[in-house]
Each structure stands twice: as C-alpha cells, then as structure tokens.
C-alpha positions in Angstrom: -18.6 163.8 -2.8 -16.0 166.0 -1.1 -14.0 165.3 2.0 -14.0 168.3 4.3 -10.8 168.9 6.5 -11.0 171.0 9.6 -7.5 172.8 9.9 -5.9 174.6 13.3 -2.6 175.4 13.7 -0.4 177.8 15.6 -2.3 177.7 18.7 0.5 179.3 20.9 -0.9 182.2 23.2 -4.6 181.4 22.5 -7.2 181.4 25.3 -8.2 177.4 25.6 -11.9 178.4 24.8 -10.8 179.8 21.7 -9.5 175.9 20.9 -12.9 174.7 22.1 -14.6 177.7 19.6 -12.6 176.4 16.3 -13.4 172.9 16.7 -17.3 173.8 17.4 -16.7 176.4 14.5 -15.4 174.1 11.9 -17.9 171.3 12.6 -20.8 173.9 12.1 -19.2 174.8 8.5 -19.3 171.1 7.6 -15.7 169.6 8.9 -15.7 165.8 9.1 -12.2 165.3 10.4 -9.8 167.7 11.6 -5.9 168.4 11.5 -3.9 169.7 14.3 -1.1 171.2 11.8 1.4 171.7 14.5 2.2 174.4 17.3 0.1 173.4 19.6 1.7 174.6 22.3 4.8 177.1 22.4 3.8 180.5 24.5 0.8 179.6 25.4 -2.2 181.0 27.5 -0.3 182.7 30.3 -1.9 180.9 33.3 0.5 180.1 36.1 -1.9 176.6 36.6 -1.7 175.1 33.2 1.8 174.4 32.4 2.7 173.0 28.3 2.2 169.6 29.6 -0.6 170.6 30.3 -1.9 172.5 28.0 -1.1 170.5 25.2 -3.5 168.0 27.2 -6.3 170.2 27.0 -5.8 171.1 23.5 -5.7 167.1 22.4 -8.7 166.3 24.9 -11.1 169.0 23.6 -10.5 167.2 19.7 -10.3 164.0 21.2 -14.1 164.8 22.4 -15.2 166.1 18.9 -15.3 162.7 17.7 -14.1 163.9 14.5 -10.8 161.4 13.1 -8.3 164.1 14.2 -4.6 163.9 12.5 -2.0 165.2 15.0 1.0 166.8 12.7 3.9 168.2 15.1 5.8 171.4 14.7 8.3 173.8 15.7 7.3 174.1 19.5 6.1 170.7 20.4 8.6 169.7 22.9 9.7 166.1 22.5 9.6 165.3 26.7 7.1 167.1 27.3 4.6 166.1 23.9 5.1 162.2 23.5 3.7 161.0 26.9 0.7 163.2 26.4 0.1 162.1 23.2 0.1 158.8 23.9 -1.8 158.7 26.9 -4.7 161.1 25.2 -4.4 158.8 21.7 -5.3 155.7 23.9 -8.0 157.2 25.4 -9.6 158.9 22.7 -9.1 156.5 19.5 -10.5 159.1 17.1 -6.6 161.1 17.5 -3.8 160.0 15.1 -0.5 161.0 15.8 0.9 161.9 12.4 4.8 160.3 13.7 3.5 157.0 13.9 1.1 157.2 10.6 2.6 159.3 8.0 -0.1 158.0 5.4 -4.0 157.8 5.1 -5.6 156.4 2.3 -9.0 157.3 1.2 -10.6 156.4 -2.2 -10.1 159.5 -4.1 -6.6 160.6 -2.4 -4.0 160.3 -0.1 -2.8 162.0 3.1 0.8 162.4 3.4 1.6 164.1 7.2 5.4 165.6 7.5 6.0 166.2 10.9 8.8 168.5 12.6 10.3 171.8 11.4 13.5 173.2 10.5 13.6 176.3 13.2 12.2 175.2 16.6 11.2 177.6 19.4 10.8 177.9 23.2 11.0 174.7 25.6 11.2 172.5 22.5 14.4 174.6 21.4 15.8 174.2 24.8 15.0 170.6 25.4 14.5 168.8 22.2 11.7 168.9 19.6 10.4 167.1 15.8 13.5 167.9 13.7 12.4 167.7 9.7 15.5 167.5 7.5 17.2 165.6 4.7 19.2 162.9 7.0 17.5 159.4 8.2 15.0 159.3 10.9 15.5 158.4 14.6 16.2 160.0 18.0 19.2 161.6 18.9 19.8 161.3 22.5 23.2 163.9 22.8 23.1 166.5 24.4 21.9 169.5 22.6 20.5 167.2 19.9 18.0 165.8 21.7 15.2 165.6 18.3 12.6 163.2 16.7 14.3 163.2 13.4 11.4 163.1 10.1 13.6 162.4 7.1 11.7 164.8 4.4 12.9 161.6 1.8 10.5 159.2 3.0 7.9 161.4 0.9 9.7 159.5 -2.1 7.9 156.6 -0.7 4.6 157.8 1.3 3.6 159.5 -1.8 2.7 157.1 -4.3 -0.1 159.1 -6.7 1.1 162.9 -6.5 -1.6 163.5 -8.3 -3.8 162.8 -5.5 -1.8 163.4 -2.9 -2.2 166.5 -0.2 0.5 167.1 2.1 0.3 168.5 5.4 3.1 170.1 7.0 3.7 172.3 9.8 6.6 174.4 7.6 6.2 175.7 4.0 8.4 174.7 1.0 10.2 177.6 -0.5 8.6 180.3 -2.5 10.0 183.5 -4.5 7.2 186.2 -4.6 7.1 188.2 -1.0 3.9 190.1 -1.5 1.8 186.3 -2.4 3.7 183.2 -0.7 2.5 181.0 2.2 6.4 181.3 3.2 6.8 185.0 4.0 7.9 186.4 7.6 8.7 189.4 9.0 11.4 189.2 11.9 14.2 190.8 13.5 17.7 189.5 12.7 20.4 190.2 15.0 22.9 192.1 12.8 25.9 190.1 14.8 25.0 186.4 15.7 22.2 186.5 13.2 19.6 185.1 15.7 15.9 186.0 14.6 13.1 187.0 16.8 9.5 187.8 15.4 9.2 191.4 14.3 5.9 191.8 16.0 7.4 190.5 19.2 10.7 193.0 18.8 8.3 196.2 17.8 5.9 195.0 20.8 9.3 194.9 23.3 10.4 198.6 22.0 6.7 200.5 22.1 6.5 199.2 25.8 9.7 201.2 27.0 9.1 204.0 24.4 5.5 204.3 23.8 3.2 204.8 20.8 6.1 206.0 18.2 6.6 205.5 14.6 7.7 202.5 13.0 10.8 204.4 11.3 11.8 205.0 15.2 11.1 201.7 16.2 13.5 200.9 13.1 16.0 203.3 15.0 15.5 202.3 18.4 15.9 198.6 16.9 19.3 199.2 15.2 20.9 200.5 18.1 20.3 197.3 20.0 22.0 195.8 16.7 18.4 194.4 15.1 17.0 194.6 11.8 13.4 194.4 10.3 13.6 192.0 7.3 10.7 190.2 5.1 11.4 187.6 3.4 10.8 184.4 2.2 11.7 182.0 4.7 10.3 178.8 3.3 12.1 174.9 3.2 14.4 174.9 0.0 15.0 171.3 0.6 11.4 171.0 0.6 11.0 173.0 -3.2 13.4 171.2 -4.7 11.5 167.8 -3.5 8.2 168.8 -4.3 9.2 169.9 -7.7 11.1 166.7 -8.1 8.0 164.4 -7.1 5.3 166.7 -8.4 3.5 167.6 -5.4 1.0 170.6 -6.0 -1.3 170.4 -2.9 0.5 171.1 0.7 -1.6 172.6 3.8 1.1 174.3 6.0 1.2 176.9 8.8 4.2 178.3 10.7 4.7 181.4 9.4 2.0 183.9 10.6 2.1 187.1 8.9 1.2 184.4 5.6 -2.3 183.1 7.4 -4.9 182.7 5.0 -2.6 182.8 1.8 -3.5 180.5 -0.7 -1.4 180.2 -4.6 -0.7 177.6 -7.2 2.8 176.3 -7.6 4.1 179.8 -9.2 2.6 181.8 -5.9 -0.5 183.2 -7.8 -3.0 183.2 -6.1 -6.2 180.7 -6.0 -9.5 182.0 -5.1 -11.6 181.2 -2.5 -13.7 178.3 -3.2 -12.1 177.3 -6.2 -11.7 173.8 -7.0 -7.9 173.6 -8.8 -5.4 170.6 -8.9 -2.6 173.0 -7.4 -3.1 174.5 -3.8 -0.4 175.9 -1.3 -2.3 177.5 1.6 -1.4 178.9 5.3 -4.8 177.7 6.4 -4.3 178.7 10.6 -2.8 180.7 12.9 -5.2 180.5 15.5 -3.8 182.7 18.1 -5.4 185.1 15.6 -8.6 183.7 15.2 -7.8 181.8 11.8 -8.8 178.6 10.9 -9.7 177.0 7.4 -11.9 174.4 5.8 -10.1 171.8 3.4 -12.4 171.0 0.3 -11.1 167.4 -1.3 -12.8 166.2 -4.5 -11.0 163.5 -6.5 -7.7 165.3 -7.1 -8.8 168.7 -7.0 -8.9 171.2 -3.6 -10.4 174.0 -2.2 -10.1 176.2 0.6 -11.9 178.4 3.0 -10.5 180.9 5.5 -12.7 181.4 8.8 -11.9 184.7 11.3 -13.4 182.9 14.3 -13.3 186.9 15.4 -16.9 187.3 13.5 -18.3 183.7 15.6 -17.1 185.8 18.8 -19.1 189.1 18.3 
C-alpha cells in the first residue's frame, strides 16, 4: 500500500489562504501526512500586522489543525530567534507537528525518512540574525557574533541512513547536478560583477522594469550591467551534498529552494522521470508555493512517485 506525502515549500510572499488552500488541496488528492520542506517564512505576505514571528505561527497552526503527522524541515529563511520559540510552543500544542531538528529519522515498515535541515545560502532576517546552517563541520550553536546558526552536520546522514535503498531524503537545498536545461538545482540570479553577491534575477529584472518600464530583456541585460550585475543560470546545487549521496547511495531526495526548478523531477543522471512513474531513483523540486506549486509524494516499498499540483487551477 503506498504512503502518500503532502509537500509545501517556499512559502515566502504567499497570501496565508493560499497555505490554508494547499493543505485542503493535498488532503483532497489523498495526502496522509505532510512536509513543510523549508521557507516558510522569508518575504512574506506584506501585511504590516503579521510580522515573521508571526506568520510562521499561522503557517504551523493551519497544519497543526490538519491533523495530518506534519514533518517541519527548516531552510534558508527560517530565522533561528525568531523560528525556535514558535515552533516549540505550536509543536506542544498540536502533537501531530514534528520538528525535523530534533527528529532527523522516521521509520515506517517499508522505508525510512531521513530530514536534513538548514541550507548553505540563507536570506533575509535569518541572514541578518542567524538561521539552520547545513555544512560538513559538527553540529551545535554558534553564539558569535555574525555566526549566530543551528549547525546540521550533512555527515550524520552516514548514520541516519541505514537502508539507502529505502531511504528518501528531504532537504530544503538540492545536491549538485550537471545538466542546466533538466536539474532540480538550476537558478537564474544576478551576480554582482565586483563583490559577487547574488540577488534573484526575477527580483533584479522586476527592480529595473519598474524605473524603465516594459523593455526588452537584452536592455534589461544593459541597464543591469551598468549597475555592475549579470544574469547567470546555473547550476547551483550542494557539491558536498553529490559527493555524499553518491558515496552512500542515496537516489531518492525531495528538495525545494531553488524556484525557477519547481516541478522538476530526474533520476540520478538528471533525466527526467515521468509523472506517476514508480522508479527506485527520484530527485524532485516538489514546491514553491508562492507560485501555486505543491506535490504529492507516492512511497511504495522502495520505489517513488510524484505529482505536481498548480493550486492556480483549485483557484479558478
């Protein structure tokens, strides 16, 4: 019998009904527990009333009343101040939210859950006040200035995963791919040509057509370079993360982070599985809901599918 895994990530700007959509969404489509895969908060709903705090309340409360099991991964904006109280006052309320920090592992009969919290590249206040840090050194938090982190040491997967085979990772960030136009790692951004600092591209393009109106992308390009950016696509996924995988065998990891690769799903070589199809290899971007996408998880012994949801066609 499969296990089906409701998946939202990348929450960000997204009005809080659209939270309270997916979850109803995904329960409708069969989901019988759910994932938050990280970003739940990190420019969010611009409502001068409902700060992060906040608003990552409301996010955790609405899954919390689901009363699906709901596995709480962090990512690249959770703030670490801001993130832990509410977490653990909404986990001792509701007893159906796990926070993936303090239970990495779930066993079920046919497979495994192995949660990998943090990110490598963190963003707004958890950039400026401390967020889940995912790297190659030990765990623990740093309390120095400017290195104020919840440290995930990427090695304990040596020991959390215990039947590769069987095992599906969730983590907020991708490992590293090679092929632009398939992997679940590609972004498009705008590097600063000096200090190398990186912006989304959709956020610099957005910033430019406001002061210069509807013009073409080769301008934008222009207008762009003259304020010393440039438009790059690459892929940006975890190298430390490849190398690992490869190294343990993992072939099944549900990730998010990068937008622009929502709803892209491949084998271990980036080629792409189907839709539906059951396969013993699956690397998927299942959500970036501040566009509406969500996915359904598909577990049957120690194969996987997906499915990709536009919550866009549950709104019309």
């Amino acid at each position: 019998m499969d296990t089906k895994y409701g998946i939202i990530s990348d929450i960000h700007q997204a009005h809080p009904r659209l939270v309270d959509v997916a979850i109803k969404v995904l329960i409708q489509e069969g989901a019988q527990k759910l994932v938050l895969n990280g970003d739940l908060v990190g420019d969010k709903f611009p409502d001068p009333q409902l700060d992060e705090q906040n608003y990552a309340a409301l996010v955790l409360q609405l899954a919390g009343k689901s009363g699906l099991e709901t596995y709480v991964n962090e990512g690249s904006h959770e703030c670490l101040p801001l993130f832990i109280p509410v977490m653990k006052t909404l986990s001792s309320h509701y007893g159906n939210l796990i926070d993936a920090m303090t239970q990495p592992k779930i066993e079920w009969q046919d497979h495994d859950l192995v949660f990998l919290p943090g990110s490598d590249w963190h963003g707004g206040n958890a950039f400026e006040h401390g967020g889940y840090f995912l790297h190659t050194t030990d765990g623990g938090t740093s309390s120095k200035p400017k290195e104020r982190y919840a440290v995930v040491n990427m090695n304990t997967l040596r020991n959390l995963a215990t039947n590769p085979e069987t095992t599906i990772v969730f983590s907020h960030i991708p490992r590293k791919f090679d092929r632009l136009e398939t992997g679940v790692d590609m972004a498009y951004f705008a590097q600063h040509i000096v200090n190398g600092s990186i912006l989304p591209g959709v956020v610099k393009e957005k910033e430019i057509r406001q002061k210069h109106g509807d013009i073409p992308f080769s301008a934008v390009e222009e207008i762009a370079a003259q304020g010393l950016y440039r438009f790059k696509r690459e892929n940006r996924g975890n190298e430390d993360l490849r190398k690992l995988y490869q190294e343990l065998g993992i072939t099944k990891n549900m990730t998010g982070h990068f937008h622009e690769s929502a709803h892209r799903a491949h084998d271990s070589n980036a080629v792409p599985v189907a839709e539906g199809e059951y396969t013993s290899q699956l690397f998927w971007n299942a959500s970036y809901l501040d566009d509406g996408k969500v996915g359904i998880l598909s577990v049957r012994e120690n194969t996987a599918a997906y499915r990709n949801i536009d919550l866009h066609n549950s709104l019309r």
